[in-house]
C-alpha positions as CSV (number, residue, x, y, z in Angstrom):
1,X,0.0,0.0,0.0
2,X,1.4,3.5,-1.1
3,X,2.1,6.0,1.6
4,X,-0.7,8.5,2.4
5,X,0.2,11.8,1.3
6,X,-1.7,14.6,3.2
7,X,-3.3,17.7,1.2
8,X,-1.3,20.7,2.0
9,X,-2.7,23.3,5.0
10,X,-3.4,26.4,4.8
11,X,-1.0,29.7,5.0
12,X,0.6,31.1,8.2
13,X,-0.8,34.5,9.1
14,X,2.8,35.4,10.8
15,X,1.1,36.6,13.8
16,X,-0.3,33.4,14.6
17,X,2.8,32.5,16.9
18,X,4.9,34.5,18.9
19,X,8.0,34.7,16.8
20,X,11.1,36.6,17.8
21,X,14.6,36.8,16.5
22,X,18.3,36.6,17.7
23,X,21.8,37.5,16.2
24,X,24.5,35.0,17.2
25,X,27.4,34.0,14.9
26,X,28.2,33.9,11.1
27,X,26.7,31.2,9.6
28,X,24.5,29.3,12.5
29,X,24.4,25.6,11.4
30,X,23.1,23.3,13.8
31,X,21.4,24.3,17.4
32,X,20.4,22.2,20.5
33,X,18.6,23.0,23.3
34,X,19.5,21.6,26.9
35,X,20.9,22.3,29.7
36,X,18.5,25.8,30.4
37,X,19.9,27.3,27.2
38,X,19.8,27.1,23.4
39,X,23.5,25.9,21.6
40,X,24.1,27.5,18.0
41,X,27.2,26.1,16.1
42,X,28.6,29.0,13.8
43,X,30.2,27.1,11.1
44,X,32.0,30.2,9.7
45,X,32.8,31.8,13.1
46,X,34.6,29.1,14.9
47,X,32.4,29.5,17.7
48,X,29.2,28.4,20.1
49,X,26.7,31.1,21.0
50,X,24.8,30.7,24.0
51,X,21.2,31.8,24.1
52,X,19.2,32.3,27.6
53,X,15.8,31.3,26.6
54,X,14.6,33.6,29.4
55,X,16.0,36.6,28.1
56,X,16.8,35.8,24.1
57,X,19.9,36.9,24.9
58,X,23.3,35.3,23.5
59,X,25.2,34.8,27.1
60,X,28.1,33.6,26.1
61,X,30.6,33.0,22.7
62,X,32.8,29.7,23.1
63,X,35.5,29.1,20.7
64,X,35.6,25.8,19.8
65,X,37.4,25.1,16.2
66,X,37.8,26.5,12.7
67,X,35.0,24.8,11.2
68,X,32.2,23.7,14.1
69,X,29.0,22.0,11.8
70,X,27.0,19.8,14.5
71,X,26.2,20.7,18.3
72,X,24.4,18.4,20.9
73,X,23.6,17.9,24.7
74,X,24.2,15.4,26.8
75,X,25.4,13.7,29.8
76,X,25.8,17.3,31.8
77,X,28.0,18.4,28.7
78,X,27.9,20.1,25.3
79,X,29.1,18.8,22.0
80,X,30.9,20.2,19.4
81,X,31.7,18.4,15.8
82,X,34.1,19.5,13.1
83,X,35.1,18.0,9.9
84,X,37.8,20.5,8.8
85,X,39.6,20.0,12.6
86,X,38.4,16.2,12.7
87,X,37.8,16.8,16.6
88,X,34.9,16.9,19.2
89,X,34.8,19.8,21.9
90,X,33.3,19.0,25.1
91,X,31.6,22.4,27.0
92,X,30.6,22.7,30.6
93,X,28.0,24.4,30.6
94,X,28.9,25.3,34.2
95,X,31.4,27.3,33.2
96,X,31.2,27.4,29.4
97,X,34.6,26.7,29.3
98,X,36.3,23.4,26.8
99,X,37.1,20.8,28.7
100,X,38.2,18.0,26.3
101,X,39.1,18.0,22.7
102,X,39.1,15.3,21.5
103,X,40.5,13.9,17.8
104,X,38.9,11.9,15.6
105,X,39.5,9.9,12.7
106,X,36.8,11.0,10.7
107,X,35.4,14.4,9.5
108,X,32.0,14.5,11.7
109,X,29.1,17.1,10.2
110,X,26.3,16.5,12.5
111,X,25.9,15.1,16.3
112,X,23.5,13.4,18.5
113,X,23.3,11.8,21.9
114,X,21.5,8.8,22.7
115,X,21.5,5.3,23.4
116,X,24.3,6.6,26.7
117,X,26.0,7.6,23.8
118,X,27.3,10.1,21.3
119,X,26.8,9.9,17.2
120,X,28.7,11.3,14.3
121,X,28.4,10.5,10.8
122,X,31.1,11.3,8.9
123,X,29.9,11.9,5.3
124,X,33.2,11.1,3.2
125,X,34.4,8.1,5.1
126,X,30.7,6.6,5.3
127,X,31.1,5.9,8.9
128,X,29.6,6.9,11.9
129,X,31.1,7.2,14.9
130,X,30.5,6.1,18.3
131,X,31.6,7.9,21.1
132,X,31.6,7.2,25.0
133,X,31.1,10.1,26.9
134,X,31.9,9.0,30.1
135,X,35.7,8.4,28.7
136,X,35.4,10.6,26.0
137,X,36.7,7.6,23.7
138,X,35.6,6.2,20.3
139,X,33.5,2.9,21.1
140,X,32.9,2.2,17.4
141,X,32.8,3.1,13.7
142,X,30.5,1.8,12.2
143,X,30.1,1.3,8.2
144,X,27.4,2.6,6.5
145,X,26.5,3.9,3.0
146,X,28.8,6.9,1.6
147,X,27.7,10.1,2.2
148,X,25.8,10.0,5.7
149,X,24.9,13.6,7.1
150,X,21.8,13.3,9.6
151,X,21.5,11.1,12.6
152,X,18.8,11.3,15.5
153,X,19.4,8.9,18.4
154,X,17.0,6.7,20.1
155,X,17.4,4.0,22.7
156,X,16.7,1.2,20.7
157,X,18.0,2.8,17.5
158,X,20.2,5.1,15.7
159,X,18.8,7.0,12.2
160,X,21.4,8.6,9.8
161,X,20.2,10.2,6.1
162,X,21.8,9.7,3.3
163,X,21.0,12.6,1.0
164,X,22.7,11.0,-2.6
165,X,20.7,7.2,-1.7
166,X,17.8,9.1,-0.9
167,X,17.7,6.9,2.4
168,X,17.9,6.1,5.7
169,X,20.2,3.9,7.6
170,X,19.2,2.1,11.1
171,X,21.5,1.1,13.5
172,X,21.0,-1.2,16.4
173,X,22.6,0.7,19.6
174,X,23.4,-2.9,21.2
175,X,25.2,-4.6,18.6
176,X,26.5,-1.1,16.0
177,X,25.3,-3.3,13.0
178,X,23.2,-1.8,10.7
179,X,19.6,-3.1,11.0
180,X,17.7,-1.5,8.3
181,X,17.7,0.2,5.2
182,X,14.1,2.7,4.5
183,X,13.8,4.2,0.7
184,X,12.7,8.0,2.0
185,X,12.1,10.9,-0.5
186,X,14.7,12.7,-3.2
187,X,17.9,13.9,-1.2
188,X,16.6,12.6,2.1
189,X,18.8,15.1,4.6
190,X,17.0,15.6,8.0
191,X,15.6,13.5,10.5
192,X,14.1,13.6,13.8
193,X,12.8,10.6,16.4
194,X,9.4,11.6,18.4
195,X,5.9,10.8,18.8
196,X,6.1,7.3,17.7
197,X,8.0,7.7,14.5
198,X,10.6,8.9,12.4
199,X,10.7,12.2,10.5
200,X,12.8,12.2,7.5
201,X,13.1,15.8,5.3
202,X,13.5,15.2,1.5
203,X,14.8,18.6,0.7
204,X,14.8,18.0,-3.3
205,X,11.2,16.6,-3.1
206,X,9.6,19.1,-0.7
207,X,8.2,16.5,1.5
208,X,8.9,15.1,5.1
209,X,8.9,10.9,4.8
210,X,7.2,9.5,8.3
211,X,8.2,6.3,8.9
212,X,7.1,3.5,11.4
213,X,9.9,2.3,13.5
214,X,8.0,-1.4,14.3
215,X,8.1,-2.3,10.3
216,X,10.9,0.2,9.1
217,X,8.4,1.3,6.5
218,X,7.2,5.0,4.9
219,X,3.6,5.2,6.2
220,X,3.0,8.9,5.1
221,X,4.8,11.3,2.8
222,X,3.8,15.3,3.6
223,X,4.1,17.8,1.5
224,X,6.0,20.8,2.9
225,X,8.1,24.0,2.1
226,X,10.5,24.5,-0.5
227,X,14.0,22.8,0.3
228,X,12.7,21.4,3.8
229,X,16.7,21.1,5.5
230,X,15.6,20.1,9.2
231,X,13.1,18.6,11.5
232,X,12.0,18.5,15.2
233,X,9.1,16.9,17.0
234,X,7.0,18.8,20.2
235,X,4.4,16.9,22.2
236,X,1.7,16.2,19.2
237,X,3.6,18.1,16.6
238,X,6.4,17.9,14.0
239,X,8.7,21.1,12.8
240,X,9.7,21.5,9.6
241,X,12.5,24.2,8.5
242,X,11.9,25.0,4.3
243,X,15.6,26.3,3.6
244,X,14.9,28.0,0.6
245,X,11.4,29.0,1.5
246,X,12.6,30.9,4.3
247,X,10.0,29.4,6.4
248,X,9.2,26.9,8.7
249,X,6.3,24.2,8.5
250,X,3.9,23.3,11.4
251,X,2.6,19.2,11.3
252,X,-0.4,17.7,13.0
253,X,1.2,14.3,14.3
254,X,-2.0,12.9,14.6
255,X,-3.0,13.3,11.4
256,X,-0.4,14.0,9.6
257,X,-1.5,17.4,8.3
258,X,0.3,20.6,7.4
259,X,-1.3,23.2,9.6
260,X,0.6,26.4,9.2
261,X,4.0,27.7,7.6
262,X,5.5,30.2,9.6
263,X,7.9,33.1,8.0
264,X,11.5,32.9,10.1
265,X,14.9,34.2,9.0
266,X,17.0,33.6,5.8
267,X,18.0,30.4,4.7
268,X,16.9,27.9,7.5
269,X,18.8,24.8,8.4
270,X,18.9,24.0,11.7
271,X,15.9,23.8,14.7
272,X,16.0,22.3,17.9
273,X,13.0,22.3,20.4
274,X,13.3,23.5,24.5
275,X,12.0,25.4,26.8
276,X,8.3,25.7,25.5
277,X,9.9,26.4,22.3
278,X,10.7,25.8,18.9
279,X,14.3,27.5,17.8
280,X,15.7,27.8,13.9
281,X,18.9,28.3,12.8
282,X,19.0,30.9,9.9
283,X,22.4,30.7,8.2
284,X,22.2,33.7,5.6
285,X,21.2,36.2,8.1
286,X,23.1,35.0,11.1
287,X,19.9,34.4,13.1
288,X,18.1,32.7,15.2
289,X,14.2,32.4,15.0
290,X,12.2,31.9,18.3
291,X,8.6,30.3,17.9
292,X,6.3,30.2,20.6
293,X,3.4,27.8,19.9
């Protein structure tokens, strides 16, 4: 049976949601939210801005590497990838001060934590890497189809994209062996784990790919924004960031339905979801985009 594809919702009137916006560093790539703050990774500024959600201020500017492309929290810490230095920076929040750097043998572009551990893929090696933050050392690499660039992290299973198969990889957090291989949409790039399933952006097709984690199949396909880069779940709702549209998409879980599109900032990549709400990473403007549902 063919995935159900949705008709599309109806326009945003901007006001709809409280919307505000943020200057951090040049070229904002990847955000995460944890920890009482919002992380940005500037991939052209070397550096971390932190945001207090209760101010929408940036708090603090962390230099990290040359090239810094993924950013996540976890285990008290944040988490800094880059492919050009081939290292990940451990933060304290505490103190936003480094505290390990640590190098890798691979060029990681995006980061996740999950499964008690960390996740890079590393697109030009087709590996992704396994790391144990509680002795901040490589556990595994495991092999997977070239060109790897999203991963989300659950407990019983780690998702990477692959943007030139048009696919997604699953790996089994117990034994690092790929489990499953799920067709998605045309240059399948973003993914996202939450309310029951997998989100999977297919930024050449315009549509987000849900699939069912029991059966590893497509179940719906949604139509979206143009160039949808990113995705993030909330509690009944899926977040979609349209990187050429300059706008962000607002899904219905429960019925897989496009309810609003929501004007942010230029070009965005990048959201993560914390403290009541949902924050995009704009790279052409150097923004950040704060929605309050």
């Amino acid at each position: 049976m063919s995935p159900a594809t949705p008709p599309i919702g109806p326009p945003a009137d901007p006001g709809a949601s409280g919307v505000g916006t943020i200057s951090v560093g040049a070229f904002p790539n990847r955000i995460a939210a944890g920890e009482r703050s919002i992380w940005v990774a500037n991939q052209q500024g070397g550096t971390v801005s932190r945001i207090d959600p209760a101010t929408n201020e940036v708090v603090a500017t962390i230099e990290v590497g040359s090239f810094p492309t993924g950013v996540a929290v976890g285990q008290g810490s944040v988490w800094v990838a880059d492919p050009d230095d081939r290292t990940l920076t451990r933060i304290d929040p505490a103190t936003n001060q480094v505290t390990v750097v640590l190098e890798v043998d691979a060029g990681p572009v995006d980061i996740a934590f999950g499964a008690g551990a960390l996740w890079m893929p590393d697109p030009h090696e087709g590996l992704v890497v396994r790391i144990d933050p509680a002795t901040n050392e490589v556990q595994a690499e495991v092999s997977v189809p070239l060109f790897p660039v999203g991963v989300a992290a659950m407990r019983d299973g780690i998702w990477v994209t692959h943007p030139e198969k048009d696919q997604v990889t699953r790996i089994d957090p117990t034994t690092n062996q790929i489990v499953a291989t799920v067709l998605a949409g045309d240059f399948a790039i973003g993914v996202a784990a939450g309310q029951g399933a997998i989100w999977v952006a297919n930024a050449k097709a315009d549509t987000v790919s849900r699939i069912d984690p029991a059966t590893n199949q497509v179940v719906a396909t949604i139509p979206v924004g143009d160039s949808p880069f990113a995705v993030v779940t909330t509690e009944g709702e899926v977040w979609v960031a349209n990187g050429h549209g300059n706008t962000v998409t607002r899904i219905d879980a429960a019925t897989n339905r496009p309810l609003v599109t929501i004007p942010v900032g230029a070009a965005p990549y990048a959201l993560a979801a914390g403290e009541g709400s949902v924050w995009v990473a704009n790279r052409a403007d150097d923004t950040v985009t704060r929605i309050q549902p």
